[in-house]
C-alpha positions as a Markdown table, in Angstrom:
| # | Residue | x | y | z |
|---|---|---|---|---|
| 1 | Unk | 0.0 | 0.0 | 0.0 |
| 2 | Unk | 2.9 | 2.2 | -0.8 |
| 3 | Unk | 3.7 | 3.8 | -3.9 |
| 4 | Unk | 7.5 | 2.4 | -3.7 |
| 5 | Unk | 5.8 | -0.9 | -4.2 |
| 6 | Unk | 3.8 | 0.4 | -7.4 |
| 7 | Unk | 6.4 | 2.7 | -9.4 |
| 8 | Unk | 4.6 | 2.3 | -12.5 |
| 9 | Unk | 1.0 | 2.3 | -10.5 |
| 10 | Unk | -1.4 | 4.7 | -12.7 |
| 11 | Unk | -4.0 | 4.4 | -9.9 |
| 12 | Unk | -4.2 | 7.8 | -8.3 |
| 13 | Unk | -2.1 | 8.5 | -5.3 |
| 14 | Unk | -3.5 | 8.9 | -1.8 |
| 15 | Unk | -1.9 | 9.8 | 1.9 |
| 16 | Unk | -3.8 | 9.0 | 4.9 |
| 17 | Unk | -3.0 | 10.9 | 7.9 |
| 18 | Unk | -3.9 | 9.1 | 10.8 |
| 19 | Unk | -2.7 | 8.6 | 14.2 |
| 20 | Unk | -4.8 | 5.3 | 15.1 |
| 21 | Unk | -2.8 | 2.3 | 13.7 |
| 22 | Unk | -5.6 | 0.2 | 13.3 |
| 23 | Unk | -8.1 | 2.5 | 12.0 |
| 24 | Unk | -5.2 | 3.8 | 9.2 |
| 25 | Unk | -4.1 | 0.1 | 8.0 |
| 26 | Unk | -7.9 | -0.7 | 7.4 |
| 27 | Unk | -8.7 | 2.3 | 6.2 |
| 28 | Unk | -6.0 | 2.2 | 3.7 |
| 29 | Unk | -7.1 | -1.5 | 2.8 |
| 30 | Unk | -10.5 | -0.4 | 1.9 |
| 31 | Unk | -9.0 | 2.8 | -0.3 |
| 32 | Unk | -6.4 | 0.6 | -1.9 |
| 33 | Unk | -9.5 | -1.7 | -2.5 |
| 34 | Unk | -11.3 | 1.1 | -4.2 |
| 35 | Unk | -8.6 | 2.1 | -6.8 |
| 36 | Unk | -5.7 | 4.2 | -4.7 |
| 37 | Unk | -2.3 | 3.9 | -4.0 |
| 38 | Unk | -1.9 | 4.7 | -0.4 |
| 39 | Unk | 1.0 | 5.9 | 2.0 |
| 40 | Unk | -0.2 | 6.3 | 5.6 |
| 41 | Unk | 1.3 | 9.1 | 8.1 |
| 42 | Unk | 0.8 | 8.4 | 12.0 |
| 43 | Unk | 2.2 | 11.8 | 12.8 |
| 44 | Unk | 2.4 | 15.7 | 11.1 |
| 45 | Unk | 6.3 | 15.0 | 10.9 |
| 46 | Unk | 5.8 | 12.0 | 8.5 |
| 47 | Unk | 2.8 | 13.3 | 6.9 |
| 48 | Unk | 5.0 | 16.6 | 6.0 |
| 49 | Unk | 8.2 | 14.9 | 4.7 |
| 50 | Unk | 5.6 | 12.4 | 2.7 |
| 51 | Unk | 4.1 | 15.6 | 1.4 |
| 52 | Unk | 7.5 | 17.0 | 0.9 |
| 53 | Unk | 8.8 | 13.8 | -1.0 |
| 54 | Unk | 5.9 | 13.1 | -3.6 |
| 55 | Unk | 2.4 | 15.7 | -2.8 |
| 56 | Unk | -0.2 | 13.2 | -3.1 |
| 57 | Unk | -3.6 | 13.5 | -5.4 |
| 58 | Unk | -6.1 | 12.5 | -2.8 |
| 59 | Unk | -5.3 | 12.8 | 0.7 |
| 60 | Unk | -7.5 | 11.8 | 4.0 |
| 61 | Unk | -6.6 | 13.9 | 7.3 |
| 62 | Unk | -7.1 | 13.0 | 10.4 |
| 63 | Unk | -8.1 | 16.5 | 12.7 |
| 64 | Unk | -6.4 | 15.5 | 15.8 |
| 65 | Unk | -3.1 | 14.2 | 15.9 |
| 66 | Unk | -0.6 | 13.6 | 18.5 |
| 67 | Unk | 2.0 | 16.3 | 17.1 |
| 68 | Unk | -0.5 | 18.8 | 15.5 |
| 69 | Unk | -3.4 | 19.7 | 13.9 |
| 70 | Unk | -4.4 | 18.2 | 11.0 |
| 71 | Unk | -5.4 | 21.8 | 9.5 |
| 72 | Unk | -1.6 | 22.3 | 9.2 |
| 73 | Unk | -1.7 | 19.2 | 7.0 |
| 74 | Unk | -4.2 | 20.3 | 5.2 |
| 75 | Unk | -2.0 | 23.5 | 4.5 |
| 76 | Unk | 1.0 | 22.0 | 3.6 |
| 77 | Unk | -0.8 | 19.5 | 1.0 |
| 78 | Unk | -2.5 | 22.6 | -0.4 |
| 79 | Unk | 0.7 | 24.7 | -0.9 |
| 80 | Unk | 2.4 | 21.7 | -2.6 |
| 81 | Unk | -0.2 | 21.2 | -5.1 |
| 82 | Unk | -3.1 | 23.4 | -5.4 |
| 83 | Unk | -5.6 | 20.5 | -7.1 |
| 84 | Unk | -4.9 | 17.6 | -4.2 |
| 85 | Unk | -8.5 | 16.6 | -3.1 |
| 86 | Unk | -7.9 | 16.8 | 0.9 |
| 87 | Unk | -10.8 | 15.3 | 2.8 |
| 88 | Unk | -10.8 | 15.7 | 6.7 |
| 89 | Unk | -11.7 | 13.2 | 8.9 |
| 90 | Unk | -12.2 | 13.3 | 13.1 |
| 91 | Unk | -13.6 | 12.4 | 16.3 |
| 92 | Unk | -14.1 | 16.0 | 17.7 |
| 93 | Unk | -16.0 | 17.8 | 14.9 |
| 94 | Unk | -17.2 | 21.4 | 15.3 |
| 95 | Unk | -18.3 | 24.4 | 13.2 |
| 96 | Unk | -15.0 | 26.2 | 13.5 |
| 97 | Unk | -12.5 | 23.1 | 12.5 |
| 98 | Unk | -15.1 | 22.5 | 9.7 |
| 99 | Unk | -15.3 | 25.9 | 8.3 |
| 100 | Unk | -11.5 | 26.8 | 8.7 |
| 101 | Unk | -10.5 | 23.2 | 6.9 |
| 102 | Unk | -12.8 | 24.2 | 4.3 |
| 103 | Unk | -10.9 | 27.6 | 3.6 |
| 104 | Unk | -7.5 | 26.1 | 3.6 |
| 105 | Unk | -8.5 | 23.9 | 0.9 |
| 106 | Unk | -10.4 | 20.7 | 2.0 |
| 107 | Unk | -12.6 | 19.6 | -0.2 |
| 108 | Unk | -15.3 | 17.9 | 2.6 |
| 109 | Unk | -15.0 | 17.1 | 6.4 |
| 110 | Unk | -16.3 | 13.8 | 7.6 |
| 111 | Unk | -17.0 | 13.2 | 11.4 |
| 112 | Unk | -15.9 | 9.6 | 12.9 |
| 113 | Unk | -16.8 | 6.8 | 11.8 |
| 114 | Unk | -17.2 | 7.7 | 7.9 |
| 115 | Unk | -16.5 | 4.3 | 5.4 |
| 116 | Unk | -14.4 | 4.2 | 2.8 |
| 117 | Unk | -17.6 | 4.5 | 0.1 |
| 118 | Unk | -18.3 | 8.0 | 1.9 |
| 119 | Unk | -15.0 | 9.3 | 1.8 |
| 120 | Unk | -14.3 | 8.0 | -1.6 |
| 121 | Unk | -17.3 | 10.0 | -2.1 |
| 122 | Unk | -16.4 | 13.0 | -0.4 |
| 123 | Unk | -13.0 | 12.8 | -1.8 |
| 124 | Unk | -14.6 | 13.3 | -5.8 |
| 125 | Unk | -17.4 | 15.9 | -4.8 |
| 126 | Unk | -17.0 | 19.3 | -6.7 |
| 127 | Unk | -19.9 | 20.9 | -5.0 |
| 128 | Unk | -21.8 | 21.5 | -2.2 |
| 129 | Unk | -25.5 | 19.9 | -1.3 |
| 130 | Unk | -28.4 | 22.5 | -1.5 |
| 131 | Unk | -30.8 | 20.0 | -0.4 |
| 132 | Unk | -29.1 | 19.1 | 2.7 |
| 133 | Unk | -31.7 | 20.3 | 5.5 |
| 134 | Unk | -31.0 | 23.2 | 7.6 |
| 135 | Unk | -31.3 | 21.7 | 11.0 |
| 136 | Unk | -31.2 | 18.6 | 11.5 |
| 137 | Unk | -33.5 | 17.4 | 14.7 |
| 138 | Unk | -30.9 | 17.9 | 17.7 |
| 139 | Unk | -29.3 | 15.4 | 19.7 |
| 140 | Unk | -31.2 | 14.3 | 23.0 |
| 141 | Unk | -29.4 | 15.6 | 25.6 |
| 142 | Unk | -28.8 | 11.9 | 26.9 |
| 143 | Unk | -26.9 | 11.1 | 23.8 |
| 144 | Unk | -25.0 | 14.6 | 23.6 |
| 145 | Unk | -23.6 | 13.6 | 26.8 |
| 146 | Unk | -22.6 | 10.4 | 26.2 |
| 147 | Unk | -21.2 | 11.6 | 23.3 |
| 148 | Unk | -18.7 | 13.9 | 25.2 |
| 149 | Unk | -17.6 | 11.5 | 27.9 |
| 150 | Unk | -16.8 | 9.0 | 25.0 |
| 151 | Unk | -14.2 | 12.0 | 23.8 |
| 152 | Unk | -12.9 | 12.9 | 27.0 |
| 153 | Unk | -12.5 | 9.1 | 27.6 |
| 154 | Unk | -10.5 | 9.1 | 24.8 |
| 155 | Unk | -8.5 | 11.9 | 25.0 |
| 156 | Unk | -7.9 | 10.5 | 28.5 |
| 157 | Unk | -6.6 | 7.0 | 26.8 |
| 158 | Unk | -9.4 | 5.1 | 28.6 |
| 159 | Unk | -8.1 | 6.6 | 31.6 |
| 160 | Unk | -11.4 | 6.8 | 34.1 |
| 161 | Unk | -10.0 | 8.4 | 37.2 |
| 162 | Unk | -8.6 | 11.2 | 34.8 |
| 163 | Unk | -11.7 | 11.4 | 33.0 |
| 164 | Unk | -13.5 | 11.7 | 36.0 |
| 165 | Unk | -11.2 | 14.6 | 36.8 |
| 166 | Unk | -11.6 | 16.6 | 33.8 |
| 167 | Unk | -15.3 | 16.3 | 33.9 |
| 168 | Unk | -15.9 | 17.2 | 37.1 |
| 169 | Unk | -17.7 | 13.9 | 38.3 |
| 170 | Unk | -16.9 | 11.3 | 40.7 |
| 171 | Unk | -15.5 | 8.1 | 39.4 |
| 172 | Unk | -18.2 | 6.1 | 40.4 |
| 173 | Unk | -20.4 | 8.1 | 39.1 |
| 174 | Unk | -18.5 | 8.0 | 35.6 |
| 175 | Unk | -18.1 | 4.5 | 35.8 |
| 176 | Unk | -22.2 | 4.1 | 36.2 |
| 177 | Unk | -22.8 | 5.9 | 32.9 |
| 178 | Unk | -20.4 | 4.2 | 31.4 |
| 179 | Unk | -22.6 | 1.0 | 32.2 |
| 180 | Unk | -25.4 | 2.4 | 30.1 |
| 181 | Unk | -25.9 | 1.6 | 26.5 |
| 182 | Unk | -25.7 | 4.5 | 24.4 |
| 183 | Unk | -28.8 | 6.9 | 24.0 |
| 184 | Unk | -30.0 | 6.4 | 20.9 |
| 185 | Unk | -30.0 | 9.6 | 18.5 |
């Protein structure tokens, strides 16, 4: 899945910029599967010098990354080459992030989990969605908050006792809505 191991490859070029492991290797399975030569990037350092040694057609970018924001990836891929199709992809979407990727050059931004078939779609759209409604019926409150302990958790690496500390709550209390199934949207 590296375009050293297809010189001659006319498939279009891709770089995914992730910094889950997992996520990135079947991520870049399913895209390879769908017609793309892909380099993954864990990190903005080896996203950058990937940029810097062959700027990529197609490129996937992760928001959030351990050594940077992925809008600086989004940047650099622009700068190199004006025309790469840059889709961004994360776990803590919000109007700002969305509307600044959008000006540096990202072509779509995809909240977590998005497939392959919607990125690949995202990835080839050339203009926006007029029918898309206006406001969508809100999240229950339930689910908003569940939603947000499942980010802290994360940013936390599963951590509870620090979780429990950056939101304010009591461990055991964290721990009992934990228990609960998701609210349903």
């Amino acid at each position: 899945m590296d375009a050293a191991n297809h010189p001659h490859d006319e498939r279009p070029s891709l770089l995914l910029v992730d910094d889950d492991a997992v996520f990135g290797l079947v991520l870049a399975r399913a895209l390879d599967a769908r017609g793309f030569v892909v380099r993954v990037a864990h990190s903005s350092d080896s996203a950058f010098a990937a940029i810097d040694e062959d700027p990529p057609e197609y490129a996937v970018v992760d928001l959030k990354l351990p050594d940077g924001s992925g809008l600086k990836i989004v940047s650099r891929l622009i700068a190199a080459d004006p025309q790469t199709r840059v889709v961004v992809l994360t776990g803590h979407a919000s109007v700002s992030t969305a509307v600044e990727a959008i000006k540096l050059g990202a072509r779509y931004y995809l909240p977590k989990p998005a497939d392959a078939d919607a990125i690949v779609a995202a990835l080839h759209r050339d203009s926006g969605d007029d029918d898309v409604p206006v406001s969508a019926p809100p999240l229950s409150v339930e689910r908003v908050e569940w939603e947000h302990i499942q980010r802290v958790l994360q940013d936390h690496g599963g951590n509870i006792s620090a979780t429990a500390r950056a939101l304010s709550m009591h461990r055991r209390t964290l721990q009992r809505k934990l228990r609960k199934p998701p609210a349903s949207e």
